[in-house]
C-alpha angles and dihedrals in degrees: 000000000000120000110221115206133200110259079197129047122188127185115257092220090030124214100220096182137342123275112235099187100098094036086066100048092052084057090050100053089055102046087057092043084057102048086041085060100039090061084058101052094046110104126197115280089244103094115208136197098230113201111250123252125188084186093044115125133185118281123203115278087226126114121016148323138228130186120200112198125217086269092063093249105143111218123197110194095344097315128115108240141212131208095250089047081048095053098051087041074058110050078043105057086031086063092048091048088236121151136223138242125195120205097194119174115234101247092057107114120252085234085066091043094049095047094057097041081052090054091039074057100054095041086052105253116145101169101074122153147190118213116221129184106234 
């Protein structure tokens, strides 16, 4: 008895072609994953010295950021400020309980450092902190 076998099989419930939905949309999660990222690693267009630390650890990312250049101007998101513009950055980020961050090369003067913790303490602020390079 001879088996005969189907020189073409077909499938009973047939794929007729493949389904690139959700293909596209994998591609586009991740393309949005990606864009969404990208707008966290991206760092202000000042570039500062930091001071080296061997004890420095990593502070939360929450509240704001200021950057002091090596000519003691402090600058807020990109924007030269003034100790009254300071002040009122202060009593704003003091009623919302952020924190602060100062990005200080390493060439400002303490004098400089210590007057606008001092301000970050009359405005209320107790999180301050000073970025270091390890």
């Amino acid at each position: 008895m001879a088996m005969k076998f189907k020189r073409h099989l077909k499938f009973e419930y047939g794929i007729n072609r493949i389904d690139t939905l959700p293909l596209v949309n994998v591609i586009l999660l991740l393309l949005l994953f990606s864009m969404i990222i990208s707008g966290f690693v991206m760092q202000a267009g000042i570039s500062v010295d930091l001071p080296r630390a061997i004890t420095g650890t990593v502070a939360s990312a929450e509240g704001i950021s200021l950057m002091i250049l090596s000519d003691n101007i402090v600058h807020y998101d990109g924007k030269a400020m003034n100790t009254q513009q300071l002040k009122s950055l202060f009593e704003r980020c003091a009623k919302k309980g952020e924190s602060v961050l100062i990005k200080a090369d390493k060439r400002v003067s303490l004098e400089r450092i210590s007057q606008i913790w001092d301000l970050c303490r009359v405005a209320g602020i107790s999180r301050i902190n000073i970025a270091t390079n390890p």
